[in-house]
C-alpha positions as CSV (number, residue, x, y, z in Angstrom):
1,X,93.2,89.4,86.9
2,X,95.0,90.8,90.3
3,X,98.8,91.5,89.5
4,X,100.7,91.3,93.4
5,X,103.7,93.3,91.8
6,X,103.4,96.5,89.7
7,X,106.9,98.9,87.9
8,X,109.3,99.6,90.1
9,X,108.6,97.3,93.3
10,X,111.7,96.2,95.1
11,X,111.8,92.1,94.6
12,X,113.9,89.6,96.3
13,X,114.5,85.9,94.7
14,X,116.3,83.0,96.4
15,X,118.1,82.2,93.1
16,X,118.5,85.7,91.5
17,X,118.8,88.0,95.1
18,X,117.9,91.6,95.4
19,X,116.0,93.2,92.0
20,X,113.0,95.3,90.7
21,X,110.0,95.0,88.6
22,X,110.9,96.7,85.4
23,X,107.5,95.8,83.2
24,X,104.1,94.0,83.8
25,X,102.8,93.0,80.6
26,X,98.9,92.5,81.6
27,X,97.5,91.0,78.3
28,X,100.7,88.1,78.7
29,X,99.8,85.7,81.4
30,X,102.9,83.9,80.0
31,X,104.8,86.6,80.1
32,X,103.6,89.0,83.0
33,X,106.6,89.7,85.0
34,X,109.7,91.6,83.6
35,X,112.3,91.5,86.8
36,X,115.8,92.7,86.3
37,X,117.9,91.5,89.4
38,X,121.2,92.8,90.6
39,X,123.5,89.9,89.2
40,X,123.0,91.3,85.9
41,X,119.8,88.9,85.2
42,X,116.6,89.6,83.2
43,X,114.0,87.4,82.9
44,X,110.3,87.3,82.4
45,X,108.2,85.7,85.1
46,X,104.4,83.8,84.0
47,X,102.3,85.1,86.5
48,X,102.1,82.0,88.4
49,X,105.7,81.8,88.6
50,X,106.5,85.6,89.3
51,X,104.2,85.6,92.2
52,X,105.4,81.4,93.5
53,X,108.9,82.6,94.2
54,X,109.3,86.4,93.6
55,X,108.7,88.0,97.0
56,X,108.5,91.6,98.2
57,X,111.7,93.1,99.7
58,X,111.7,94.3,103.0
59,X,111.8,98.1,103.8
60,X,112.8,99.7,107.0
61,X,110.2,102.2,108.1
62,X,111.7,105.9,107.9
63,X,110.3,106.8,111.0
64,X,112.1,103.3,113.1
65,X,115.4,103.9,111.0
66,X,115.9,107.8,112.3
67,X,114.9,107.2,115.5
């Protein structure tokens, strides 16, 4: 199985906001995703559900943002 999010990848949920993913638990499909968001909220994702409405958080390039 293909995992879209691996430790330490800056996430972004509509309902939670701004986070990270703290642990992927590979042999879980129940259980995959361990995001711990801003807010104060920890939950575990399924996969299906981690990857539906857990998204990547955009990053500013270093070279755009110095020049």
């Amino acid at each position: 199985m293909k995992f879209k999010f691996k430790p330490g990848d800056k996430v972004y949920s509509k309902k939670y906001g701004k986070g990270f993913c703290h642990q992927v638990d590979e042999q879980d499909k129940d259980f995959t995703y361990d995001f711990h968001f801003k807010d104060g909220t920890i939950i575990w994702m399924s996969h299906y559900d981690g990857e539906r409405y857990v998204k990547f958080r955009r990053q500013k390039n270093a070279e755009t943002a110095n020049a």
